[in-house]
N, C-alpha and C positions, 0 to 999 in steps of 0.2 A: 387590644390590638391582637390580629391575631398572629398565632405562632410563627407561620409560614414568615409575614411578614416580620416580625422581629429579630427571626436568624438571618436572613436576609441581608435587615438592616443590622445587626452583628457582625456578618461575614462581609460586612460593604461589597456584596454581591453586585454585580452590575443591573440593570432594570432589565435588560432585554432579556437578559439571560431568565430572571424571575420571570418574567412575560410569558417567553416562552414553555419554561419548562413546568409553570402554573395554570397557564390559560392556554395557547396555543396548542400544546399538545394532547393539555385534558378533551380536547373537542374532536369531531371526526371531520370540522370544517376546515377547509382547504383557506388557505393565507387570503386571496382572492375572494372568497365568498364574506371571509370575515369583512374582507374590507370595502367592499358592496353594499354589505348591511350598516358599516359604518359610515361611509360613505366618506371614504378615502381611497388612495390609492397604492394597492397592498406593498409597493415599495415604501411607502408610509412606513406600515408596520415593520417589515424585512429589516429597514436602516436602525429602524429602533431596537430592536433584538440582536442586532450585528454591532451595535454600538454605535456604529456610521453616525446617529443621530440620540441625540437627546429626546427623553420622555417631554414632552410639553403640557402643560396641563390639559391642553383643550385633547390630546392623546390621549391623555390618561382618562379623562371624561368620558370620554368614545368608547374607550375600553372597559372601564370599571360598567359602564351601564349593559355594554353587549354582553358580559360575560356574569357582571352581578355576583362577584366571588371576591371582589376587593374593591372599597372606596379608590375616589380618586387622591384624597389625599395620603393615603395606606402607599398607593402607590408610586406618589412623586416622593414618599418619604425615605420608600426606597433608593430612588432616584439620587436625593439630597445626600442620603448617607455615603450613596459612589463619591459625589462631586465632592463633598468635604477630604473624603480620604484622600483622592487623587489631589486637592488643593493641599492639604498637608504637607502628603509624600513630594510634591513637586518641590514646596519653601524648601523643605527638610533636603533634598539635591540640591539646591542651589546655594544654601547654607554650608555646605559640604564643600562645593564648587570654590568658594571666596575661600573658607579654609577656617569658618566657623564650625563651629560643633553642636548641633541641636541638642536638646535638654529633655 
């Protein structure tokens, strides 16, 4: 796996954020061309880098091939490791909330 991907998935980095500051930026192609050649609609990508929207696999598919710098499953894994921390953190407040104490 590679590095990028692993601290990523270490710092339960958000996906969009990875997206962008991996792929999107590395390129001189504007959001809109990207999403022409992928053939979506670059609010498509926008939501996903904003967080607005979850990475979906057929997105991450789009993307891993347009760009050829990360698999698709490299990149829902990233994905996965947001959603588990945020699933955590959320039990671990509500456990709080009743007046339990996580462990």
């Amino acid at each position: 796996m590679k590095d990028k991907i692993r601290e990523a998935i270490r710092k339960k980095e958000p996906v969009g954020i990875f997206i962008r500051q991996e792929m999107i930026d590395q390129t001189e192609e504007t959001l809109k061309e990207i999403a022409d050649q992928i053939e979506t609609h670059w609010t498509s990508i926008s939501y996903v880098m904003s967080g607005r929207n979850k990475l979906s696999p057929k997105m991450a598919a789009k993307l891993s091939h347009h760009f050829n710098t990360y698999t698709t499953a490299q990149l829902l894994s990233v994905q996965s490791a947001y959603d588990a921390d945020q699933a955590d953190q959320a039990y671990a407040t509500s456990l709080v909330k009743k007046g339990h104490h996580p462990t």
